[in-house]
N, C-alpha and C positions, 0 to 999 in steps of 0.2 A: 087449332093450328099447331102443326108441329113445333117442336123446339129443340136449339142445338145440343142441348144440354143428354145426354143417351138416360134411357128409362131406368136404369139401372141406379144411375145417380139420384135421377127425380123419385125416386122410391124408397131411397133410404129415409127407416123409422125415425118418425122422431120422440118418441119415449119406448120405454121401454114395454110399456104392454102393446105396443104395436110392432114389436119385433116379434119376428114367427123363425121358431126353432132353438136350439140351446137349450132346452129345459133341464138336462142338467145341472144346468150352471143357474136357470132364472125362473124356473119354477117356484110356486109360490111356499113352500118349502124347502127348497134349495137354500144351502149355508152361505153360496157367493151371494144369492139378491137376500138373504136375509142381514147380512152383510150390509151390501147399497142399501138396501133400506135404513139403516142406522146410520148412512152415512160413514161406515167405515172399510174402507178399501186400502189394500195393502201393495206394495210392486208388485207388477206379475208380468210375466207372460202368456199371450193368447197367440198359443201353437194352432194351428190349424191349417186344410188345403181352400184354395184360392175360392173367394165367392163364400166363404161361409158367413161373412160379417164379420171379421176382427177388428175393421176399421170403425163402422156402423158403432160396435159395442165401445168403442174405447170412449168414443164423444156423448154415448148416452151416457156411462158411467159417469162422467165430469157432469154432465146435466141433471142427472141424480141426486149428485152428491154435493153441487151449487159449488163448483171446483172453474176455475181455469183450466183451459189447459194448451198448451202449446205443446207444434208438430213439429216434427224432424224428419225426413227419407233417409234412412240408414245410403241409400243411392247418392244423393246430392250436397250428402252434409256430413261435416268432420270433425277434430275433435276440438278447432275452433267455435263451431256452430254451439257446441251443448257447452264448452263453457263459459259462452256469451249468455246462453240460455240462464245457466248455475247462476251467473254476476246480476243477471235482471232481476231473478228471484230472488236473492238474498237480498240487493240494494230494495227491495218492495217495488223495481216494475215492473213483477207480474204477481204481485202480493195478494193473497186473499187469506182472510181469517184459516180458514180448512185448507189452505194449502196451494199448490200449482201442480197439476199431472204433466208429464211430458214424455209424448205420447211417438213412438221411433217405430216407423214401420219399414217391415224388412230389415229388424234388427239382427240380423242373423250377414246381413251383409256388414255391418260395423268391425272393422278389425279387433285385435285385444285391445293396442293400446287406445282404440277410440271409447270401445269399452267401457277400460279402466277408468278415463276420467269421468264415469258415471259414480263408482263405487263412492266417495266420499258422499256426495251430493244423497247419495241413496241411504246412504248409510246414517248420515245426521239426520234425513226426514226432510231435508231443504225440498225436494221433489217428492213425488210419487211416479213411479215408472210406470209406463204399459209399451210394453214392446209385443209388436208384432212379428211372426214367423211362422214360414209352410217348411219349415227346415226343422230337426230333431233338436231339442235347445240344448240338450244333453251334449251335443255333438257343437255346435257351432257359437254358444253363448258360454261366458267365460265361466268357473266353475266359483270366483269370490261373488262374480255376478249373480248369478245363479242360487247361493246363496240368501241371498237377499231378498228374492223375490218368490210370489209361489207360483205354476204352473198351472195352467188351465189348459185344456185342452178342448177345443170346439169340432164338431163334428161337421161331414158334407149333410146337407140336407137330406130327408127323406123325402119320395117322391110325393107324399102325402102335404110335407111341406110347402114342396116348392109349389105344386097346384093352389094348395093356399097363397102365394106370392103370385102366381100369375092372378089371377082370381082378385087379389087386390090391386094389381095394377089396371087389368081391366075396366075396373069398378071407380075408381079414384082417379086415375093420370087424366090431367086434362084432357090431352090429346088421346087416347085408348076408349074413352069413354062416350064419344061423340064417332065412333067407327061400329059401324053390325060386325058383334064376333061374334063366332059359334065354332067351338071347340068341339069337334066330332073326335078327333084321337089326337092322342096325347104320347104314345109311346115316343117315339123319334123324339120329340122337342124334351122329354126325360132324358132320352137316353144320351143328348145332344150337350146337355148342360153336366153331366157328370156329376152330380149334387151338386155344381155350383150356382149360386142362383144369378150371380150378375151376368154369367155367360148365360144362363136362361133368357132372362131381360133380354139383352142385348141381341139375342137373335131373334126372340120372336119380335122383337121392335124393327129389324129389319125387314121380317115376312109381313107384316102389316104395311110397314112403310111402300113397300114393293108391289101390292095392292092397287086396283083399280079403287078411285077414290069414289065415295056414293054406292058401293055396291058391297052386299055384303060377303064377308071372307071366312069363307068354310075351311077352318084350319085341319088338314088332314097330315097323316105320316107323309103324304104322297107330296104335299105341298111344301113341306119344312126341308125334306130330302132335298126340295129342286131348287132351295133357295142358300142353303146349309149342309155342301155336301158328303161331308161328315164329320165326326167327330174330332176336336184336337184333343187327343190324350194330353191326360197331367203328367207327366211323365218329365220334369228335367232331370238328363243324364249326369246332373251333379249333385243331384238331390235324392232328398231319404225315398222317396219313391219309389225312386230308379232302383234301389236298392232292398227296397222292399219286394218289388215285384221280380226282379232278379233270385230272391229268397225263397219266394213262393214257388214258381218253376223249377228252381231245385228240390226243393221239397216233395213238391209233386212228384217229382222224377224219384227221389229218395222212397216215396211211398208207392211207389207202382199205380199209379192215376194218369193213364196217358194222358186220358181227356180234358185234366186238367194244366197237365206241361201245358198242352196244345193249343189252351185256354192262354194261360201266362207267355209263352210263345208268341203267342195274336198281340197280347197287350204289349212286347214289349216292342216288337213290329210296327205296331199303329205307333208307338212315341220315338221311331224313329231311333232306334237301339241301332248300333255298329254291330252287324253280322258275325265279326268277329269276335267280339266281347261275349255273344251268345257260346258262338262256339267254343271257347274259354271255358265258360262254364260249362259246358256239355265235357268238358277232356277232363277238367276237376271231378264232374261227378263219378265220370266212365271208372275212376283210380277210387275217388276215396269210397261212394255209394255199393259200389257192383266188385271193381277188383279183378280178386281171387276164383269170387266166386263166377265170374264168365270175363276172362282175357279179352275177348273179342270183342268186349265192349269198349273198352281202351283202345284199339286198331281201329272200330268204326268212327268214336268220335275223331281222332286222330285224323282219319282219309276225309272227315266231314273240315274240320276244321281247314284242309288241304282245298278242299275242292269247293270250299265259301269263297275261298281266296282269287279262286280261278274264276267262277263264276259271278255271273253279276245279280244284281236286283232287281227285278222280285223271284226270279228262280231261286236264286240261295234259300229262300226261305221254305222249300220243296225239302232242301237237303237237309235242312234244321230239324224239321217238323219229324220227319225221316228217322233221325238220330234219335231225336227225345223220345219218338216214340217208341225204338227199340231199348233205350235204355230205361223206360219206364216198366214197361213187360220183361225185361231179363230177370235174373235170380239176383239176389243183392247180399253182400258179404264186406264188411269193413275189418277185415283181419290184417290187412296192409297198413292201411290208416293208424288202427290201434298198432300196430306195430313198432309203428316209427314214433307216435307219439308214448309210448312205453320207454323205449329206446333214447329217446332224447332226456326223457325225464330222471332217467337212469344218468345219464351222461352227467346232466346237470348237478345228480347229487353226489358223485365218482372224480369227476373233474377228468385230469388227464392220466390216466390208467396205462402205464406203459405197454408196448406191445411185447407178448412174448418173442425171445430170443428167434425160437425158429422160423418165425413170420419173419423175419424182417430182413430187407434188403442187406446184402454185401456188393455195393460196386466196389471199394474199395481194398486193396490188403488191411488197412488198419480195421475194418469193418469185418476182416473174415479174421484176421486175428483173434480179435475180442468173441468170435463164434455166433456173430452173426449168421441164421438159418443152418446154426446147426441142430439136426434131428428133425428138422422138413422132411415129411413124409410126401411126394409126388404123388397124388391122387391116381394118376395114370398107369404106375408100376403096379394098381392092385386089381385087384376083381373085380368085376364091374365099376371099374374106376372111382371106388372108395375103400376110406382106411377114414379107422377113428384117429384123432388128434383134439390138442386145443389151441382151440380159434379165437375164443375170448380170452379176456386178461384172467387171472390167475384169481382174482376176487368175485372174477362173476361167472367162471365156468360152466355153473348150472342154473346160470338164467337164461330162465325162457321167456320170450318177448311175443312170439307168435299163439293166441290163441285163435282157434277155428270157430268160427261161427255157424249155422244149421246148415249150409247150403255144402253142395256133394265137392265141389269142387274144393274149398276149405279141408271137408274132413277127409278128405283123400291125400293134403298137404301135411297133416296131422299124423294120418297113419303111417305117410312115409318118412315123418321124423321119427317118430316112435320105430320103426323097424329099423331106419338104420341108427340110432345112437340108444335105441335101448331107456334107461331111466335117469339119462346125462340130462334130459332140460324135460321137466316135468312138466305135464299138460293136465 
């Protein structure tokens, strides 16, 4: 008979040699379980994306290690909650010889000051922390915090894995085990869970439940599809993800792999990315990646960016796909980029370099007085409408900030500084 309780739940290990994956971390040589095996565990964090087990692992650890431990939702609880937690511990109730873990998932939502009122407690040994997070800890967990604790890092499952997890739940759950399965193909219900395993569970607990009862269920691609119609990408638009795979589509673009822009394009599509944000990065890459070396990559992201705006969804993603791929195939040249950050850096160590006399505005008589622009040369008074001058301050006349990179259109920029200023800003 069924039960309320979802498979995903009814399957979490309850020791540690029946948790499948992490070997990293729990292998029988590995330093974290040679660690738990001594009984000594230190604060940490257990970064990782959704469905890996970071919760699973935090309650085996305290079962390991013959530990208490008490929860918190970084969501529902504040920085009353943990120092009522601190006050129970210390007064002995929740005292044990080896200690108390207190165990904060989605620690990465705790503000700082909720945080901070961890650091004491962590810091005397009163607790043992285990904070969970799919967020970068570098990024969202305080840095005294952080301190204090080490880093672990757990991985999505491999699909080798996860079939090992269905395969147990099949075999074990009360309810899966008194059902005819027969797993003919497997791709989709892989491809469905993302390495995560609860989202695995939890759908194929669906496609079974959604089964005629007494008969048996030839689980095909074709079946998962019609019950799971596709995938929900991991993807929060506020999370390192988002931002990872934002990175990688540039990249790609940076390395000339259309097929894999168009790749990172798709994904960031499916997690439901703003059109525009994409486009964003398409007019960043068009300037810093490509440039000099083809202008017209700049005017296309630019008209794409325009015409996202106009257009709606899912055609915009025609125009996207469009852009990345021309900017992945163009010539690519960063002599702008380097340019400006040459230039600033200059700035930075120069400060405020007066402008030479003849540069500089006179609207007023006291302005023309003092000879403000005098000895301005009008570019236009000469031959082909140049005349050498100085443009720069007086301490940096013969810096050059523009180096040319391989691509024709750079070194054509190059040789037409070299022809007209001669050996004034060295290349």
């Amino acid at each position: 008979m069924q039960t309320a309780i979802p498979l995903a739940e009814r399957m979490r290990p309850n020791s540690l040699d029946s948790y499948i994956g992490q070997s990293q971390l729990l292998g029988i040589d590995a330093s974290f379980r040679l660690g738990l095996d001594k009984g000594l565990i230190p604060s940490m964090i257990l970064w990782g994306p959704p469905g890996v087990g970071k919760t699973t692992l935090a309650y085996l650890i305290a079962k390991q290690t013959n530990r208490t431990i008490h929860t918190l939702s970084a969501i529902s609880s504040g920085v009353k909650d943990v120092r009522e937690v601190i006050q129970k511990v210390e007064q002995g109730g929740l005292f044990q010889e080896k200690g108390t873990i207190l165990f904060i998932d989605e620690i990465h939502r705790f503000s700082k000051s909720q945080q901070d009122s961890l650091l004491n407690a962590v810091e005397r040994g009163i607790i043992t922390l285990i904070g969970a997070t799919t967020e970068n800890p570098s990024f969202e967990v305080i840095s005294a915090l952080l301190s204090r604790c080490q880093v672990y890092i757990l991985q999505n499952h491999s699909h080798e894995e996860l079939l090992a997890i269905l395969d147990q739940a099949i075999t074990s759950d009360s309810f899966l085990r008194n059902v005819k399965i027969v797993l003919k193909e497997t791709n989709a219900l892989l491809g469905i869970s993302g390495g995560d395993a609860r989202k695995l569970l939890n759908v194929f607990e669906l496609i079974i439940s959604n089964c005629d009862e007494g008969k048996e269920i030839l689980v095909t691609n074709a079946l998962v599809e019609r019950f799971a119609n596709k995938s929900l990408a991991i993807y929060d638009k506020d999370g390192e993800v988002h931002y990872d795979i934002a990175s990688a589509f540039i990249k790609s673009i940076r390395g000339s792999d259309p097929n894999a822009a168009v790749y990172w394009l798709a994904r960031m599509i499916a997690g439901g990315e703003d059109p525009k944000f994409i486009a964003r990065r398409l007019l960043i890459s068009a300037s810093e990646d490509i440039g000099l070396a083809n202008p017209t990559a700049l005017v296309i992201a630019n008209n794409t960016f325009q015409a996202v705006q106009v257009i709606g969804w899912p055609e915009s993603r025609i125009i996207l796909s469009q852009c990345a791929i021309y900017l992945a195939n163009s010539p690519k040249g960063n002599a702008a980029y380097m340019a400006i950050n040459n230039a600033q850096q200059v700035v930075s160590q120069t400060g405020n370099l007066p402008v030479p006399i003849p540069l500089r505005n006179a609207p007023t008589k006291l302005m023309k007085d003092l000879g403000y622009g005098d000895g301005y040369k009008y570019s236009h008074d000469y031959a082909n409408n140049f005349v050498q001058q100085d443009f720069m301050p007086e301490s940096l006349s013969q810096t050059n900030f523009f180096q040319a990179g391989s691509s024709r259109k750079e070194q054509e920029i190059s040789d037409q500084i070299k022809q007209l200023w001669g050996t004034k800003y060295p290349i």
